[in-house]
N, CA and C atoms of all chains as a GROMACS GRO file, in nm:
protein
  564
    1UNK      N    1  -0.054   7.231   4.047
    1UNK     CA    2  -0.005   7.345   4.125
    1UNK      C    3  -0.104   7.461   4.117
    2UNK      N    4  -0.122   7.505   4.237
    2UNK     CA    5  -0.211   7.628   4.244
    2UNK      C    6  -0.146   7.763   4.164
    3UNK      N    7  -0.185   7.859   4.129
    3UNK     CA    8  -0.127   7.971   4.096
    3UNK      C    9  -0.011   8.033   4.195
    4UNK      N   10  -0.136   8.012   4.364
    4UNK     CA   11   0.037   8.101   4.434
    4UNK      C   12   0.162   8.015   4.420
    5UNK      N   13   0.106   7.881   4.450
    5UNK     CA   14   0.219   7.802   4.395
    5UNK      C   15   0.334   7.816   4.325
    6UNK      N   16   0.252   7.854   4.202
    6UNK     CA   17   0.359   7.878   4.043
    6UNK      C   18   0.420   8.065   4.068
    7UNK      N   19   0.320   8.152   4.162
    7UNK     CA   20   0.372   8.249   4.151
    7UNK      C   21   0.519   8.258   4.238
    8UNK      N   22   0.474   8.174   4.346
    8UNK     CA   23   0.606   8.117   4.490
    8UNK      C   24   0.764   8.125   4.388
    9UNK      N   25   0.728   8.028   4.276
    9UNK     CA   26   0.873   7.975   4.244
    9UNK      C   27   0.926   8.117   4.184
   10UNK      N   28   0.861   8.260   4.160
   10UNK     CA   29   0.977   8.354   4.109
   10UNK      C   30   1.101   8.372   4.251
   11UNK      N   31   1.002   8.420   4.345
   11UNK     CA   32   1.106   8.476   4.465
   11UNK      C   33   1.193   8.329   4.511
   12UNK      N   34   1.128   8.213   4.499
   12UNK     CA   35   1.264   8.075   4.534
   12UNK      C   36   1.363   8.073   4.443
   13UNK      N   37   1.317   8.078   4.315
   13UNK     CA   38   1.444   8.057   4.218
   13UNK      C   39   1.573   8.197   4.260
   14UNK      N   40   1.502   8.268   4.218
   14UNK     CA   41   1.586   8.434   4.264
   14UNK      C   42   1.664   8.404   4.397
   15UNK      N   43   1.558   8.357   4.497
   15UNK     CA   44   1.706   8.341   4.623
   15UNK      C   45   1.815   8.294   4.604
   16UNK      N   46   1.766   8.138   4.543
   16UNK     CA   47   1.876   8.054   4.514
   16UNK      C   48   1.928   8.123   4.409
   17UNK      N   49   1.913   8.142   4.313
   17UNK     CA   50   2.001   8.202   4.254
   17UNK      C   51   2.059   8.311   4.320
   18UNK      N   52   2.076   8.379   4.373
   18UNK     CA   53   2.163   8.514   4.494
   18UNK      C   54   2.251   8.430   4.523
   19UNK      N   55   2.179   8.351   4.647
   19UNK     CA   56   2.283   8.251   4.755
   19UNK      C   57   2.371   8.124   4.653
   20UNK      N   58   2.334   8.100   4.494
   20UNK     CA   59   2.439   8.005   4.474
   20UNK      C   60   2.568   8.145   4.367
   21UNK      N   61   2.528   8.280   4.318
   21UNK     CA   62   2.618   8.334   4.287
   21UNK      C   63   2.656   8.381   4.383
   22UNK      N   64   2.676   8.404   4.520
   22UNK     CA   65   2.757   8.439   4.640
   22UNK      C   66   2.836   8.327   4.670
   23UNK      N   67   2.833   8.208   4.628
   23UNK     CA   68   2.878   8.100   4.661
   23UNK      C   69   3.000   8.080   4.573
   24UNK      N   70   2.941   8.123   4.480
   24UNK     CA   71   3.059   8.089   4.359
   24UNK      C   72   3.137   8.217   4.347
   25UNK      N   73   3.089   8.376   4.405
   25UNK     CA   74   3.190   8.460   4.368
   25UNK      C   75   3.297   8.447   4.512
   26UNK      N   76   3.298   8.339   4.597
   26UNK     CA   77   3.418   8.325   4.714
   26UNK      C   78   3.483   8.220   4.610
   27UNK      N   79   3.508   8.233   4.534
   27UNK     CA   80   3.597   8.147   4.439
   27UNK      C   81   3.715   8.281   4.370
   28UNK      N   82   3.632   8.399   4.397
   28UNK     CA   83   3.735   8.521   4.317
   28UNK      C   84   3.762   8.596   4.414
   29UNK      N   85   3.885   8.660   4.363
   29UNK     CA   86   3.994   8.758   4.469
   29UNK      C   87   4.054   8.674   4.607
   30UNK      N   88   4.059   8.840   4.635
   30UNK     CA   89   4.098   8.832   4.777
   30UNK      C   90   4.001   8.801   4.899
   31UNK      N   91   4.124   8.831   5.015
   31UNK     CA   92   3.995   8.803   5.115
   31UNK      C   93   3.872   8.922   5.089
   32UNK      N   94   3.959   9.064   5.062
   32UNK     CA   95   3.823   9.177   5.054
   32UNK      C   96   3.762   9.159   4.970
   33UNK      N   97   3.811   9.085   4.864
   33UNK     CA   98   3.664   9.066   4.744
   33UNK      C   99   3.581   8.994   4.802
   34UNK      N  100   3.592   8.868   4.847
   34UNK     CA  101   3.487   8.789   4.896
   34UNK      C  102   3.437   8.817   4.979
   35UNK      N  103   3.438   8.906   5.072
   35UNK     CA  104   3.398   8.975   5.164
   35UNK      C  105   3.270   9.026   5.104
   36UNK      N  106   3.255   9.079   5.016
   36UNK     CA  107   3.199   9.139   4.948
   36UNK      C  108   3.062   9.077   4.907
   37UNK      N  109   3.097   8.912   4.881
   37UNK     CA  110   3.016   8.842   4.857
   37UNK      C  111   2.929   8.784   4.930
   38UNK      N  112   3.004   8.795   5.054
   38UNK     CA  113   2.874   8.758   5.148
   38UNK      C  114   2.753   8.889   5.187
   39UNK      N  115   2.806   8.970   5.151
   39UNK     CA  116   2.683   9.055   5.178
   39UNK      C  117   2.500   9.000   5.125
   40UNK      N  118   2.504   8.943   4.960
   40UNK     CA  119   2.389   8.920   4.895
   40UNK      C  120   2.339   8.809   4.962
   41UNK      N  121   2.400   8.730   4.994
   41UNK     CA  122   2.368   8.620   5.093
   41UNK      C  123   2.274   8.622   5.189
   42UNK      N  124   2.319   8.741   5.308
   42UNK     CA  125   2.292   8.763   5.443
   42UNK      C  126   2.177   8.895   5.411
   43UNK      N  127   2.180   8.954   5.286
   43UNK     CA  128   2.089   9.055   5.270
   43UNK      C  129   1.937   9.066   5.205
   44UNK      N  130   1.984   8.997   5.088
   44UNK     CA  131   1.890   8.958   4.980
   44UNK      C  132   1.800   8.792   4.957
   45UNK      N  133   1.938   8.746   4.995
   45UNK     CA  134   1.870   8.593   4.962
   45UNK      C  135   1.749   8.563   5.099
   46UNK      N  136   1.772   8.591   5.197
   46UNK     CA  137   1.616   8.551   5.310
   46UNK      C  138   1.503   8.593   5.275
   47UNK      N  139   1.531   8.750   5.238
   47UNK     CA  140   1.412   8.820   5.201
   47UNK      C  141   1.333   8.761   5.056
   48UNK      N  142   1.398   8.747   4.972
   48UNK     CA  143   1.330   8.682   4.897
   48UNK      C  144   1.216   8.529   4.935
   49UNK      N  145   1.376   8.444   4.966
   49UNK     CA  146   1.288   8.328   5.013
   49UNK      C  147   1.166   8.330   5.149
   50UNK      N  148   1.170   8.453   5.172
   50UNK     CA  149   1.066   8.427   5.283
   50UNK      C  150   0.926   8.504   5.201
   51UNK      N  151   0.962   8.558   5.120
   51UNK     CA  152   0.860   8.615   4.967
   51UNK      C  153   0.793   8.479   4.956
   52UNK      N  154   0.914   8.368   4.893
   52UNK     CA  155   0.857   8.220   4.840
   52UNK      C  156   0.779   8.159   4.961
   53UNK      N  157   0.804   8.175   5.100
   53UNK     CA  158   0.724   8.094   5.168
   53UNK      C  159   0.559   8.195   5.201
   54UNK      N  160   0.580   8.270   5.200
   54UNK     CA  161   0.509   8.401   5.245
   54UNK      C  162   0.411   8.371   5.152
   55UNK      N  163   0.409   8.366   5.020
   55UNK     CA  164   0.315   8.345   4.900
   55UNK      C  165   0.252   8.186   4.913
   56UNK      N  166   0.346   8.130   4.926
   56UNK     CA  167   0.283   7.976   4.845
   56UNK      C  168   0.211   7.979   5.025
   57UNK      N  169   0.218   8.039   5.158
   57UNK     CA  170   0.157   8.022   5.293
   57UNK      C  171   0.077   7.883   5.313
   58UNK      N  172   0.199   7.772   5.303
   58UNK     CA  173   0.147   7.630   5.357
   58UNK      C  174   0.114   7.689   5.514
   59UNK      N  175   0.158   7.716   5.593
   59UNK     CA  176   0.114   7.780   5.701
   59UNK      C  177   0.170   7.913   5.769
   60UNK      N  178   0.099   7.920   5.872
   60UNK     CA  179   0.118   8.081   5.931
   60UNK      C  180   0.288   8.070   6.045
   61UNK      N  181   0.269   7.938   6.080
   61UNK     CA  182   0.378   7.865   6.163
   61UNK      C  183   0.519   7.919   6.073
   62UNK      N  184   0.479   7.835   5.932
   62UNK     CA  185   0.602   7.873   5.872
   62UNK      C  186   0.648   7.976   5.821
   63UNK      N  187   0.564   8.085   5.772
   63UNK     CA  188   0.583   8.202   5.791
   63UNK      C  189   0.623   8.294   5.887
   64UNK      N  190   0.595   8.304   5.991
   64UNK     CA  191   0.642   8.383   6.131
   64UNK      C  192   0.791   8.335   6.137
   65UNK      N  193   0.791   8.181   6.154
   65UNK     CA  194   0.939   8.145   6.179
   65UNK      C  195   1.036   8.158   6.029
   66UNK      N  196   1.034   8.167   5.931
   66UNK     CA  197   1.064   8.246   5.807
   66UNK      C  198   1.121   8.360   5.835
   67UNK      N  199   1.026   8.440   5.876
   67UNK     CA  200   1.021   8.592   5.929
   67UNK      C  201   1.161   8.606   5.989
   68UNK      N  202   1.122   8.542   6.101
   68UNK     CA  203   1.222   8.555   6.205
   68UNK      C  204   1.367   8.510   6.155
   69UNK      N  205   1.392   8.397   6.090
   69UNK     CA  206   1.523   8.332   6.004
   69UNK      C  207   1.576   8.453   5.941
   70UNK      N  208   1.491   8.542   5.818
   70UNK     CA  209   1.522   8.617   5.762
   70UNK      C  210   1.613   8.762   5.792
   71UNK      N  211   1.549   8.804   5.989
   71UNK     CA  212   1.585   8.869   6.011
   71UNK      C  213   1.674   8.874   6.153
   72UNK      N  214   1.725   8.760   6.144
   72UNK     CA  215   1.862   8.727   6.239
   72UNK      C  216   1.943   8.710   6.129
   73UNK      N  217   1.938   8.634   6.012
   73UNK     CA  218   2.068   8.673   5.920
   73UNK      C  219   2.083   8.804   5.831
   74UNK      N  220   1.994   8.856   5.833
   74UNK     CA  221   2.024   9.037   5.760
   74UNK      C  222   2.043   9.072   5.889
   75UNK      N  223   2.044   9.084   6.052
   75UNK     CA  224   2.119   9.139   6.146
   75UNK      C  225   2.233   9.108   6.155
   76UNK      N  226   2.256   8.955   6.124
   76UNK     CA  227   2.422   8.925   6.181
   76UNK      C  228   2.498   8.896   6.065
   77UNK      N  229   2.466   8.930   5.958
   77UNK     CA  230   2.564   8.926   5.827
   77UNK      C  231   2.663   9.055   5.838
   78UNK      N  232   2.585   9.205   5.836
   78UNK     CA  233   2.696   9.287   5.819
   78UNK      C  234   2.773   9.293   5.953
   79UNK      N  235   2.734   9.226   6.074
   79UNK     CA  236   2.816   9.281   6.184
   79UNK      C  237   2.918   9.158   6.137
   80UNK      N  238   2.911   9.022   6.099
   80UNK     CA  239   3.018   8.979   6.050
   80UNK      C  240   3.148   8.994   5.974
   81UNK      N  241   3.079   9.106   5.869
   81UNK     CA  242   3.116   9.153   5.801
   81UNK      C  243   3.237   9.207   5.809
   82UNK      N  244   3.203   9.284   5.923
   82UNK     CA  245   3.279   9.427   5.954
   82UNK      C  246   3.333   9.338   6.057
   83UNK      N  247   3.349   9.253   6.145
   83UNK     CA  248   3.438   9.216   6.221
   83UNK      C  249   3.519   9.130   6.190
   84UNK      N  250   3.528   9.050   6.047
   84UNK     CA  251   3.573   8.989   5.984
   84UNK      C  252   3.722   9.086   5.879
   85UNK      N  253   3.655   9.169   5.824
   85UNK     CA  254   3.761   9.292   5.791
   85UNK      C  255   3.824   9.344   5.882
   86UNK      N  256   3.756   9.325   5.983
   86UNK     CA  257   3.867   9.439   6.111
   86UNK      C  258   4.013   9.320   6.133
   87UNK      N  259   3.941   9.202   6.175
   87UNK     CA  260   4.031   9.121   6.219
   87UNK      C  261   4.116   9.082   6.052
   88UNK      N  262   4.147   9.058   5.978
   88UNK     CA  263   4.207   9.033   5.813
   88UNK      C  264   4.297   9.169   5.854
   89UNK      N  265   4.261   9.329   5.854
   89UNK     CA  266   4.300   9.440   5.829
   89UNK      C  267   4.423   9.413   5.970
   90UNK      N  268   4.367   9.371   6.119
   90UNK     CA  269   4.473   9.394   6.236
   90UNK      C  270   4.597   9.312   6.178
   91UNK      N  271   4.543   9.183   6.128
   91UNK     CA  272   4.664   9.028   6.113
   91UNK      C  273   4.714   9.120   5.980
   92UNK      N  274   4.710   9.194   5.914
   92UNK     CA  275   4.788   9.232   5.805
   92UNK      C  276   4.858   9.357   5.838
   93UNK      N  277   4.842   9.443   5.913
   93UNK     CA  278   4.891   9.553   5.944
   93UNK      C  279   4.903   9.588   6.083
   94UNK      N  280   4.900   9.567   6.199
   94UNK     CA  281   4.905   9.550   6.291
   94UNK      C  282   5.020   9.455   6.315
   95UNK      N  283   5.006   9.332   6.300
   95UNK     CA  284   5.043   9.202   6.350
   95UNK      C  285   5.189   9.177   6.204
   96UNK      N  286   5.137   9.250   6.120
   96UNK     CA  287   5.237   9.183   5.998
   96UNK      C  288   5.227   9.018   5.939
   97UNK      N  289   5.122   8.990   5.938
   97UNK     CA  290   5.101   8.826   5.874
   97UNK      C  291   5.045   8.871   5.747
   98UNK      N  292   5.119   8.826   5.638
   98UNK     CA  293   5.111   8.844   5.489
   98UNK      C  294   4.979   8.734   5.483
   99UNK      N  295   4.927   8.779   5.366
   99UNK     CA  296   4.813   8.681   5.336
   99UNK      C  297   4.868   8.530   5.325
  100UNK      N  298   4.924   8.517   5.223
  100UNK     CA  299   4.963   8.376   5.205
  100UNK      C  300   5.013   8.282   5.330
  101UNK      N  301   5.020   8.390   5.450
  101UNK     CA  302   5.100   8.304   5.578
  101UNK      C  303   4.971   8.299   5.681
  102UNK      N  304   4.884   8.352   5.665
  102UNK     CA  305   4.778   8.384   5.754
  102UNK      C  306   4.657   8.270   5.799
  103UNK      N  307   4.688   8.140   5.704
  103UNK     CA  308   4.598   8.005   5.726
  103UNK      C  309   4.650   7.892   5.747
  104UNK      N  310   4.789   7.893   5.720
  104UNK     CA  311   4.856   7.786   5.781
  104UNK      C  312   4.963   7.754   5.837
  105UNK      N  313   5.023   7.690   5.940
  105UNK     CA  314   5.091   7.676   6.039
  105UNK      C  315   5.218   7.623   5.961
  106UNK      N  316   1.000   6.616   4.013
  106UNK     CA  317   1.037   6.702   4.170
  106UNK      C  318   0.996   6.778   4.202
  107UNK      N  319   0.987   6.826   4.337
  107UNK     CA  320   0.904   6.952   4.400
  107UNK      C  321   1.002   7.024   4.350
  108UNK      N  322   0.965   7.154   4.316
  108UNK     CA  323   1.084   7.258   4.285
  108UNK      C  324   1.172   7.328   4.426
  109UNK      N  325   1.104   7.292   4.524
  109UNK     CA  326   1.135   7.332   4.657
  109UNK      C  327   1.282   7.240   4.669
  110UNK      N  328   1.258   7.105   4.646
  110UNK     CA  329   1.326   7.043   4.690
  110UNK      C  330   1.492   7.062   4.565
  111UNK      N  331   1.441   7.070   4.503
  111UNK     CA  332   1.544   7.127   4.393
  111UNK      C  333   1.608   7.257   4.422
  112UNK      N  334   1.550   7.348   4.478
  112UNK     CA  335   1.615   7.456   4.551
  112UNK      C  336   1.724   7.418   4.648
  113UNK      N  337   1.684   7.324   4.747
  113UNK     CA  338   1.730   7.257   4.845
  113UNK      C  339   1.887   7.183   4.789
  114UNK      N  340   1.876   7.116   4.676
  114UNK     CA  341   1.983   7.071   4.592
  114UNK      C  342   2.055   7.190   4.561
  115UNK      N  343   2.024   7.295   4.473
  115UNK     CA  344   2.106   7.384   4.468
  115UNK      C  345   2.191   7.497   4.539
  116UNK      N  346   2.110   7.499   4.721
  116UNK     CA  347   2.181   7.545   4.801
  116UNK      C  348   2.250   7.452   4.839
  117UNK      N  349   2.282   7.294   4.853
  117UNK     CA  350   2.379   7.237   4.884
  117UNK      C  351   2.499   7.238   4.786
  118UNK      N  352   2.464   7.253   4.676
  118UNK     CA  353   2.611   7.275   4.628
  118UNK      C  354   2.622   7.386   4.675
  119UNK      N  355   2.607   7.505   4.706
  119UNK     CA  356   2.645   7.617   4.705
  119UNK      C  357   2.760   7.591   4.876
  120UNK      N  358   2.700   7.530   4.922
  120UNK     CA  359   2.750   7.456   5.053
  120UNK      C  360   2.920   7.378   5.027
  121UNK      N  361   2.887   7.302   4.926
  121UNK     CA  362   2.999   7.238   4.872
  121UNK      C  363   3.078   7.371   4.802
  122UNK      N  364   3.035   7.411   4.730
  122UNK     CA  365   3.133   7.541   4.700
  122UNK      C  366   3.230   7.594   4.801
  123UNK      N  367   3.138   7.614   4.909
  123UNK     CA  368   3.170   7.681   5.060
  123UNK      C  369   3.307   7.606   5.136
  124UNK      N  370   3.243   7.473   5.118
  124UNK     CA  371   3.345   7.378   5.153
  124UNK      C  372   3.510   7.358   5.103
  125UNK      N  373   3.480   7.368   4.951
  125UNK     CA  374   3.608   7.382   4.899
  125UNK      C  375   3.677   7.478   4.891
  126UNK      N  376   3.623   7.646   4.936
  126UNK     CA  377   3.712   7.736   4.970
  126UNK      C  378   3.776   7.745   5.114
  127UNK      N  379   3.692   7.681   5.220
  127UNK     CA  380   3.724   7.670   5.334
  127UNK      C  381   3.867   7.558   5.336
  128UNK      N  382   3.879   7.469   5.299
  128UNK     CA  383   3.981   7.390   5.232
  128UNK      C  384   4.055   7.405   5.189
  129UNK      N  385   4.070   7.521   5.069
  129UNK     CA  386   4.176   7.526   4.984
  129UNK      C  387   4.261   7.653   5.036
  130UNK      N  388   4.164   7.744   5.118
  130UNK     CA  389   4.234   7.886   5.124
  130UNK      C  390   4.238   7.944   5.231
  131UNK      N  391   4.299   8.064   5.268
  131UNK     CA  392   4.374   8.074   5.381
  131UNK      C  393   4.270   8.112   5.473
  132UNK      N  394   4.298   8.130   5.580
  132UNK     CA  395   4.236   8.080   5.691
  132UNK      C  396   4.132   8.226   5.655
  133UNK      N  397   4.175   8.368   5.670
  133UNK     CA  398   4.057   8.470   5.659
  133UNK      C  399   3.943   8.428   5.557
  134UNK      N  400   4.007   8.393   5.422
  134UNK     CA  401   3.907   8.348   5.358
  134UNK      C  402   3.830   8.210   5.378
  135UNK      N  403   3.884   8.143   5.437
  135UNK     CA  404   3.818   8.029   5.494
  135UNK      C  405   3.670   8.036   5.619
  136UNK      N  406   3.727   8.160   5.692
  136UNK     CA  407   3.605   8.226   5.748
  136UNK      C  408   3.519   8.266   5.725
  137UNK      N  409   3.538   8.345   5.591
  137UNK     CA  410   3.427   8.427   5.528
  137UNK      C  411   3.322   8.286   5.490
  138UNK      N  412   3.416   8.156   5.430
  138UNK     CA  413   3.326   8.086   5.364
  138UNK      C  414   3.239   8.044   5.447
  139UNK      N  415   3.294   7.982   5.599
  139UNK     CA  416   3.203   7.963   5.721
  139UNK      C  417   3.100   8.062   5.731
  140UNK      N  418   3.112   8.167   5.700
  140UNK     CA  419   3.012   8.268   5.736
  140UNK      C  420   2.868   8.241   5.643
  141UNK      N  421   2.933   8.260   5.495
  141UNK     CA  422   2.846   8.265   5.382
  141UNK      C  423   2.764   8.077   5.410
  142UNK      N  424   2.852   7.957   5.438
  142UNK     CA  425   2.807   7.865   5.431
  142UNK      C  426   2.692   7.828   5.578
  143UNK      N  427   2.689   7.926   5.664
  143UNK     CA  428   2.643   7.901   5.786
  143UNK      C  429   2.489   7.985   5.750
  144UNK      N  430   2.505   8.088   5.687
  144UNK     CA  431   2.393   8.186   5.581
  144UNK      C  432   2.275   8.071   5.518
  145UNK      N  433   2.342   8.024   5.384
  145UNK     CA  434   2.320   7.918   5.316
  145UNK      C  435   2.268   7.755   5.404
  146UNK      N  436   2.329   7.705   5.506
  146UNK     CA  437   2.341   7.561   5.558
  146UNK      C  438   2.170   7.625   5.622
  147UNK      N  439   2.111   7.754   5.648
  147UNK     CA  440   2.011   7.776   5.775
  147UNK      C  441   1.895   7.756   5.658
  148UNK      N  442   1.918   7.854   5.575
  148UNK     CA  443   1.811   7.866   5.459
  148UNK      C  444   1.798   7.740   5.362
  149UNK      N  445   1.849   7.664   5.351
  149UNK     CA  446   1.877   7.541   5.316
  149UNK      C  447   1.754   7.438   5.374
  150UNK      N  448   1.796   7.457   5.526
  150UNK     CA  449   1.716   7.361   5.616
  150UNK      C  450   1.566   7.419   5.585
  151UNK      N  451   1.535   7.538   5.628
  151UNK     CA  452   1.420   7.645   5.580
  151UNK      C  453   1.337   7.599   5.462
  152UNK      N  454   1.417   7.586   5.361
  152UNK     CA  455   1.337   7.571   5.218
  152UNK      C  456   1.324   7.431   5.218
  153UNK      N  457   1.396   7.340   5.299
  153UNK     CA  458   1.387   7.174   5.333
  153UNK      C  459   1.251   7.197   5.392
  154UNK      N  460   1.231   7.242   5.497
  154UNK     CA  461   1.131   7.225   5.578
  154UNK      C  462   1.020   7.261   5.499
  155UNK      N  463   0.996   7.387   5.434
  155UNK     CA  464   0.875   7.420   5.351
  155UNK      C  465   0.854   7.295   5.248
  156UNK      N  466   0.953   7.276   5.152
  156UNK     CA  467   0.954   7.146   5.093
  156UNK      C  468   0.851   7.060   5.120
  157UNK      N  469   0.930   6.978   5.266
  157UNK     CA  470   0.809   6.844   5.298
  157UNK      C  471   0.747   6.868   5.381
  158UNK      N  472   0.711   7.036   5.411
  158UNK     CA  473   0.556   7.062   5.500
  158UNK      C  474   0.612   6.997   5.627
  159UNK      N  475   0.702   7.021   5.696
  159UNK     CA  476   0.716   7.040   5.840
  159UNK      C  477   0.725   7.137   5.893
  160UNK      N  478   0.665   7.243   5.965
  160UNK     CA  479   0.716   7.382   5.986
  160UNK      C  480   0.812   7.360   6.156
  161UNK      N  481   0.813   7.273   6.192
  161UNK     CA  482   0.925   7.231   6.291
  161UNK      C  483   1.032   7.258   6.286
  162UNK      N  484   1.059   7.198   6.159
  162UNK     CA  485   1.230   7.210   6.098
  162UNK      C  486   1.266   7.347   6.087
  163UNK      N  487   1.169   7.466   6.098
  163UNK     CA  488   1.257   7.576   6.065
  163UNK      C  489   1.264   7.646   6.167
  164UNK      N  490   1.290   7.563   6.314
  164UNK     CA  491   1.322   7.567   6.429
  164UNK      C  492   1.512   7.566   6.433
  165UNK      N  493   1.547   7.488   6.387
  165UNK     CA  494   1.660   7.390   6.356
  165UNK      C  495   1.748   7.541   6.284
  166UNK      N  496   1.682   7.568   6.146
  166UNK     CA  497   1.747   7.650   6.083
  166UNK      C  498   1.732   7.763   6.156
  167UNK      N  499   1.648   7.806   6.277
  167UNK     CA  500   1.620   7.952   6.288
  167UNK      C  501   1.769   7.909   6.452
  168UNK      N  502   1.786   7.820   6.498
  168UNK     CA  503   1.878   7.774   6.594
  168UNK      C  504   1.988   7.818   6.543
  169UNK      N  505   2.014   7.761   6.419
  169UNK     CA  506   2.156   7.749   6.341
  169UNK      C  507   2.207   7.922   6.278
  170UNK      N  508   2.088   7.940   6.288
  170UNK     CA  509   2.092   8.126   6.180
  170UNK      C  510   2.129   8.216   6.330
  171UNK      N  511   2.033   8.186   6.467
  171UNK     CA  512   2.111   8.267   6.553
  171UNK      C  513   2.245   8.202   6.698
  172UNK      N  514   2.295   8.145   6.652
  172UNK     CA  515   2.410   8.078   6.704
  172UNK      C  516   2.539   8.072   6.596
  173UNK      N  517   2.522   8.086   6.477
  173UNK     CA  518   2.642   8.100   6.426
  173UNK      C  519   2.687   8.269   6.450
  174UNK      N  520   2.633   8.340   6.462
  174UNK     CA  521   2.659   8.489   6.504
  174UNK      C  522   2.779   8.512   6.569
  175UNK      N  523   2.706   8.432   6.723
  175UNK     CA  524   2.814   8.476   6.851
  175UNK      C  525   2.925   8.349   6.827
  176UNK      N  526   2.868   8.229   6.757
  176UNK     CA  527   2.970   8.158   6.717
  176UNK      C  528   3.128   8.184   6.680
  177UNK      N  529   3.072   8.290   6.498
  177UNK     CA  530   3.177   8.334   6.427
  177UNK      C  531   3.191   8.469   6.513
  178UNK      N  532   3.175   8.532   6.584
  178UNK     CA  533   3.271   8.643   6.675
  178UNK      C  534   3.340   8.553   6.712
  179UNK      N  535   3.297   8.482   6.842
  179UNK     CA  536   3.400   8.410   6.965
  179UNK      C  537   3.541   8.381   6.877
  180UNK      N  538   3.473   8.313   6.739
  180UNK     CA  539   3.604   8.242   6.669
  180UNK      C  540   3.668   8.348   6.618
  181UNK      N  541   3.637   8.464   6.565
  181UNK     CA  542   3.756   8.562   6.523
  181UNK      C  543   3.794   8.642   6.670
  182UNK      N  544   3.745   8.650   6.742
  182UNK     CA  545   3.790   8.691   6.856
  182UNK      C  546   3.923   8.648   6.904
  183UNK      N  547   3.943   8.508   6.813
  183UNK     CA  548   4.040   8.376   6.930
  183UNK      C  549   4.114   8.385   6.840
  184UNK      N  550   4.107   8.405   6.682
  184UNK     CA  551   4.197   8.420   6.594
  184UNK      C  552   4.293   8.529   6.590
  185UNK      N  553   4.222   8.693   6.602
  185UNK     CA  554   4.238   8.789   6.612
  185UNK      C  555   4.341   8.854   6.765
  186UNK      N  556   4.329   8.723   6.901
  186UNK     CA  557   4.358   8.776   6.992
  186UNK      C  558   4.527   8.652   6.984
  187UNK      N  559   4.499   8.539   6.949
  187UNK     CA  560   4.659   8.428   6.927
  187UNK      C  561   4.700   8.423   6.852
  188UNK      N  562   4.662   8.455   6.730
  188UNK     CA  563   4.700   8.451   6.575
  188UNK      C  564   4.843   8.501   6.609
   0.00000   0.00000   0.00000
């Protein structure tokens, strides 16, 4: 392994590590806690891994399109976000569907 | 192992994680997991592709990263408007 190589694996491990503790904190709370959790996901984890491809630069191809991956999911994470809470907040107060009734028929 | 590809392993569980909340729990939170697992399923393919040196494949994931967007609206849209 080359050096950028070995330097690549800080920012890969770090993503994955982000994107597998976002994974595992939708295991706690509520819906608004986990809500919560997708933020590191959609924010942190691309940017890093596009660090890991960006460094170890097997090519320029994969970099640009990296680029671009990185920054359609840090655009469409928080608008999820927030339209995901809006709609939880209408079905609970608006509409009156208690959580526990809100996923199954 | 490539360590790439071991990355690749550890965002699929994170996938399977995804899976079993989508499964077990109620439908809002079942969304979120779609969300977080649709995050994860793109970057997945991404670090696949760097892996075995195809830069093709992160065609696939960059497809999947901007189509789940208007995807997950349409679908809370439909939840939010019959629910």
């Amino acid at each position: 392994m080359t050096p950028r190589e070995i330097i690549a694996l800080v920012p890969l491990g770090l993503g994955t590590l982000v994107l597998l503790l976002s994974c595992a904190g939708l295991l706690i709370g509520d819906v608004y806690d986990r809500l919560h959790f997708a933020g590191p996901a959609a924010v942190f984890a691309p940017w890093l891994l596009l660090a890991a491809v960006a460094v170890r630069f097997s090519s320029s191809e994969a970099v640009i399109k990296m680029a671009l991956l990185a920054f359609a999911i840090t655009f469409s994470g928080p608008i999820l976000t927030h339209a995901t809470a809006r709609m939880v907040h209408r079905l609970r107060h608006e509409k009156g569907i208690p959580e526990n009734a809100a996923g199954h028929e | 192992m490539n360590p790439w590809l071991l990355a690749v392993i550890a965002l699929e569980l994170g996938l399977v994680i995804c899976t079993l909340v989508a499964l077990r729990g109620t439908l809002p939170e079942g969304i979120v997991a779609m969300e977080v697992a649709s995050c994860a399923g793109a970057l997945a393919i991404a670090i696949l592709a760097e892996a075995v040196g195809r830069p093709a494949w992160f065609d696939l994931a960059l497809a999947l990263a901007l189509m789940s967007l208007p995807g997950a609206l349409v679908f809370l849209t439909f939840v939010e408007r019959w629910r």
